[in-house]
N, C-alpha and C positions, 0 to 999 in steps of 0.2 A: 651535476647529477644528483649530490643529496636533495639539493630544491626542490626537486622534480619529486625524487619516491616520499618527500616529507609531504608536497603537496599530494600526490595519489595518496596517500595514508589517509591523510584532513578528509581528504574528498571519498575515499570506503568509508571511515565513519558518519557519516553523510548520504548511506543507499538507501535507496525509496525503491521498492518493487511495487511496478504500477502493472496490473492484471484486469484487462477489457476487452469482451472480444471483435469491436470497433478499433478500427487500426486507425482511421482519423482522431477519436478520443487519446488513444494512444501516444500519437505523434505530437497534438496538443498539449497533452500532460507532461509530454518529455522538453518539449518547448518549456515549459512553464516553470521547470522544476529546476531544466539545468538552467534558466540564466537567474536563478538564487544560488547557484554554484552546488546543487546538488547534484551527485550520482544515480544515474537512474538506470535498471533495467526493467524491460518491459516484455508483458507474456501476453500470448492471444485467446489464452484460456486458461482456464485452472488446474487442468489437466498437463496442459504445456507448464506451468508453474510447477508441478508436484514433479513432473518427469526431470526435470531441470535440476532439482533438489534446493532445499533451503538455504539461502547463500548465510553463512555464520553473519556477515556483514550487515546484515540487512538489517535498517534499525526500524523500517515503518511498512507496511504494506497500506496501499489504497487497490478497493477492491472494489472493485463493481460490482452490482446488486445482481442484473437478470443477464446472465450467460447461458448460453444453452449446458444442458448436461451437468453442469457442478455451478450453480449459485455460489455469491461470494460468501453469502453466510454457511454455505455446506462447507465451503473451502475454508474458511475460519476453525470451525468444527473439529474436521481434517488433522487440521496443525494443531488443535490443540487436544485432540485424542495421540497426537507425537509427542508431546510433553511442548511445544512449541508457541513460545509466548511474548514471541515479536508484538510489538502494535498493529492495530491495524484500523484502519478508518474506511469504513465502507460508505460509497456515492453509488447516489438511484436518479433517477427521471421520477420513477413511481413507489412508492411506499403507504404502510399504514401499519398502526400500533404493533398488530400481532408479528408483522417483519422486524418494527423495532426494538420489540421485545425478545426477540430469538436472537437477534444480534446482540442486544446487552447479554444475555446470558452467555453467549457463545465469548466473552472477552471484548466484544469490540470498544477501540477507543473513541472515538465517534464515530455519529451516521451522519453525513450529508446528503442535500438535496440538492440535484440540478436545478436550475444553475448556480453551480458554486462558488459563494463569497471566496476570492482569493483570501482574502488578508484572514478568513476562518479556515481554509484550508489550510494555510500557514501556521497558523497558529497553532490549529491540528496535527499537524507532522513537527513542530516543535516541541510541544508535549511529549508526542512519540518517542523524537529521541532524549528527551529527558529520561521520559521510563524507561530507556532501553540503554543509558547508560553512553550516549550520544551526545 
């Protein structure tokens, strides 16, 4: 039994909240994530994020750029007019400078572009939880 809540411990310092409101991107990124041995939960919107509440655990958010109703960078925004200063690594299909630049301001830790370099996504949510103490 201690194996086990030592292992779930290892594995909450280890949460990814992945936020897209494509439930195949979703289901993808939870494939991808957990067989690194990462925790994942996953939201269908930013609004279902926010309603949820900020899990303390969470050491990295990956947030999608174009959701309807709250943009990941509105959602970045959000958390960080809460005092809320998770990582966060925002992925797009479409981008250009002036998005880039609202996201560096807004905290993010990086922007990716579809389709995304695994081994730079990783790399990405490693930073992450270095900054977060992870």
């Amino acid at each position: 039994m201690l194996a086990v809540s030592q292992s779930r411990l290892a594995r909450s310092a280890r949460l990814v909240c992945v936020v897209d409101d494509d439930a195949a991107v979703r289901d993808s990124m939870r494939a991808l994530l957990e067989s690194r041995d990462l925790e994942v939960r996953d939201y269908a919107s930013a609004q279902a994020f926010l309603d949820a509440g900020m899990d303390p655990d969470a050491r990295c958010l990956l947030l999608d750029l174009h959701m309807p109703e709250m943009n990941g960078i509105e959602l970045l925004e959000t958390l960080r007019r809460r005092n809320i200063d998770t990582a966060a690594i925002i992925i797009t299909g479409r981008s250009d400078n002036a998005l880039k630049a609202r996201a560096q301001r807004a905290g993010v830790l990086e922007f990716l572009e579809k389709p995304v370099d695994e081994d730079e996504l990783f790399r990405s949510i490693d930073e992450a939880f270095r900054q977060n103490g992870g």
